[in-house]
N, C-alpha and C positions, 0 to 999 in steps of 0.2 A: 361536199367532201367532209369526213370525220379533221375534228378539230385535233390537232397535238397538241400531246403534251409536254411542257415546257418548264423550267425549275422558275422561269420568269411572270407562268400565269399563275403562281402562288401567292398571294398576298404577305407581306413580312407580317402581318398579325399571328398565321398559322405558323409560318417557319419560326416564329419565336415560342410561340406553343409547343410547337414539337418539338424545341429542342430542350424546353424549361421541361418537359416530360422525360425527356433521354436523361436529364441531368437526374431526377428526382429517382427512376427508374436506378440510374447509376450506383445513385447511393444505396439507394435501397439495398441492392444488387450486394453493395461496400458491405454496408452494416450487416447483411446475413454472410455474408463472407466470412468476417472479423467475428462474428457469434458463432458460428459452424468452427472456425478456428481456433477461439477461445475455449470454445464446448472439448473439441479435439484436446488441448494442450491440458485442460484441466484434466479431463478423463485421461491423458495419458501419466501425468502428476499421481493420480490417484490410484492408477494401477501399478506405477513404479513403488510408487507409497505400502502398498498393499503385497508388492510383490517382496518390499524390503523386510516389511512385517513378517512376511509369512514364513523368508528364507531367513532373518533373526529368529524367529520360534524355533524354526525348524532345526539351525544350528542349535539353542542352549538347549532344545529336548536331547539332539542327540548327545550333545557335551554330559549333560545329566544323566544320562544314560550310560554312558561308556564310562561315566567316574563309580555309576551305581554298581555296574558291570565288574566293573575291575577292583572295587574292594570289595565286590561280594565273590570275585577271583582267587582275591588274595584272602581274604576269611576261610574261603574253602583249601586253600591251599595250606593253612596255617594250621584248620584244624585236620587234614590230612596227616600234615606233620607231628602233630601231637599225638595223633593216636600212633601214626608210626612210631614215633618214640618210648609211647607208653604201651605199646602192645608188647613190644621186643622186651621187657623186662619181666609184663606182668606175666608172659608165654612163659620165659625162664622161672622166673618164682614158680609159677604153678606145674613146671615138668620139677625142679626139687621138690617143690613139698611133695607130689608125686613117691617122685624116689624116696624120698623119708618115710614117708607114711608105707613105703613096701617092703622096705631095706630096715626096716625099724631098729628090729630087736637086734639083728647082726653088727647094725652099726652102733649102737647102744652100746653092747660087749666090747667091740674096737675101740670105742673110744673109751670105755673104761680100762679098758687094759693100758693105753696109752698114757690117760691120767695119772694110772699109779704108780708108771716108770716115768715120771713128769714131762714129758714129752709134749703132751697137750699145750702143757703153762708154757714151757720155751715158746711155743708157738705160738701163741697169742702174746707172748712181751718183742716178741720176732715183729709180731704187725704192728703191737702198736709204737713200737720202735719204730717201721717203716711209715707208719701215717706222719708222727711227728718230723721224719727226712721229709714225706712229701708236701706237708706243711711248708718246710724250710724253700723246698722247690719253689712253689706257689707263690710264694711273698717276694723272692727273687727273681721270679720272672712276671711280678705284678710291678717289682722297683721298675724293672726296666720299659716295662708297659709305659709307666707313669713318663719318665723320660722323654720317653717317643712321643708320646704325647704333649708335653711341657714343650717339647722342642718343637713339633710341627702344628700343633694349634695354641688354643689360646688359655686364660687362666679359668674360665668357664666351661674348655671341655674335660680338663683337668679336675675341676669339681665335681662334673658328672661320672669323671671315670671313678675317682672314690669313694662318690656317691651311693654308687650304681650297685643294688641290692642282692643282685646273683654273685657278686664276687665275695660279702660278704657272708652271706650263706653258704657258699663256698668253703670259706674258711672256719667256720665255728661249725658245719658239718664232717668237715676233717677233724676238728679238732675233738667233739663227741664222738666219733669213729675210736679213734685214738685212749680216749679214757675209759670206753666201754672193752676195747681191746683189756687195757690194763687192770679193767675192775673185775672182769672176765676168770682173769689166772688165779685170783682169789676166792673162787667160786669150790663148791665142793666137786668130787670125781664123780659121782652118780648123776651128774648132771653132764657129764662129757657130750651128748650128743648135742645139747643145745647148745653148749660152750663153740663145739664145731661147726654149726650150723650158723651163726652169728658169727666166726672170725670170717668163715666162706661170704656169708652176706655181706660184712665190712669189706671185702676185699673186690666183692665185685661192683659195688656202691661206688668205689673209689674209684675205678675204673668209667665209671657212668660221671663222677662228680667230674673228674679231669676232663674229658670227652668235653661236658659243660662248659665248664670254663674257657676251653680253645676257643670254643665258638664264640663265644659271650667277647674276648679278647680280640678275636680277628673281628666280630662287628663291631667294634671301638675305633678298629685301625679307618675302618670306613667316615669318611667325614662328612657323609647324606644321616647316619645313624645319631651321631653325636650332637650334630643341629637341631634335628627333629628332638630329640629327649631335650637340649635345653629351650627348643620352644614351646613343647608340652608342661615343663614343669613352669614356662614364664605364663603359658593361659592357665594353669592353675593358681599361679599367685595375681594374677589380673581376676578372674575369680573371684577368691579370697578377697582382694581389696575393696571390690564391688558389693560385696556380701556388708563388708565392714561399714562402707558408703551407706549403703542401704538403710541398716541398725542407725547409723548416728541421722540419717536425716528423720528417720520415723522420730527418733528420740526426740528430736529437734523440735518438730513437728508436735507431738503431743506436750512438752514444754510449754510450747506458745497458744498452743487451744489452753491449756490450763491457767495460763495466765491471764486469757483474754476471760475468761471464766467465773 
């Protein structure tokens, strides 16, 4: 008869072999677990890492882009405006000279005859009367500017609104308006056509200068506008300081080589 098998006809020599094999096996078994694991957790570290990377890039390109975007938006929109603003005059100047240059001689005669029933001269002491009212205008409702200003900001946007170099031109462009107006009527009569062609031009200048100024006024009332001018004029005096920094350390500096010298 075949012999059975039995856990009892094992000798403890082998059952301790084969279990000190299950154990080593175990680990083994452990330790590629825990490296397969580790390999996993790095590799997933690393593509988080990589993913973070690449979705950071990704945002400051587009950040960079849509800030590049949008002032080269607003450039184009800026010089849009310019030309629209300067087309609409230089259209008008160039259909007068037009008419002047067609209308010539006839209006040459008219306004000679004008001159020498002085009617011309009223009329030009007429504007430049009305320049120096709109003068008075202007300053009046530059006081009350200022007001509103003093009262709802502060003592710095108050500097910049006095500062602030289109109001200034403003006012001593009125104000040559006005004297060219008055030194005009003293002019001879054979010259009546340009005398009239120059009160016309002051008068519609005046109309462009006013136009100016509301705008230039109402973007004052804005307090995003008033900020930004007094931190552009603060990075130009930071600037300037750095500039000054610069000079005294060079100075400094060759000073002390000279000495060492």
């Amino acid at each position: 008869m075949p012999r059975l098998f039995s856990i009892f006809s094992i000798p403890k020599l082998d059952i301790s072999r084969l279990a000190l094999r299950c154990r080593i096996t175990l680990r083994h078994l452990r330790r590629k677990i825990r490296q397969q694991t580790d390999r996993f957790r790095r590799f997933r570290r690393r593509l988080r890492r990589r993913t973070r990377q690449q979705t950071l890039r990704l945002l400051l390109v587009a950040t960079v882009r849509l800030r590049r975007f949008r002032v080269w938006s607003q450039a184009q929109i800026v010089k849009v405006r310019f030309v629209r603003r300067a087309l609409i005059p230089a259209l008008l100047v160039l259909a007068a000279s037009g008419l002047v240059f067609r209308h010539g001689i006839q209006w040459q005669r008219a306004t000679e005859t004008l001159g020498n029933k002085g009617i011309l001269s009223q009329l030009e002491i007429a504007v430049g009367a009305a320049m120096l009212g709109v003068i008075g205008i202007v300053f009046s409702l530059s006081i009350f500017s200022i007001q509103q200003a003093a009262e709802r900001g502060t003592t710095l946007t108050l500097r910049e609104y006095a500062r602030d170099w289109v109001f200034r031109a403003v006012y001593w462009t009125l104000a040559l308006f006005a004297f060219l107006a008055m030194m005009s009527a003293l002019q001879k009569n054979e010259s009546g056509l340009y005398r009239a062609c120059l009160i016309f031009g002051i008068l519609a200048a005046s109309f462009l200068i006013l136009k100016i100024y509301f705008d230039r006024a109402m973007q004052f009332l804005d307090p995003h506008f008033t900020i930004t001018k007094v931190a552009k004029r603060a990075t130009k005096l930071l600037k300037r300081i750095q500039r000054i920094e610069r000079a005294v350390q060079s100075e400094v500096r060759y000073q002390r080589s000279r000495r060492r010298t």
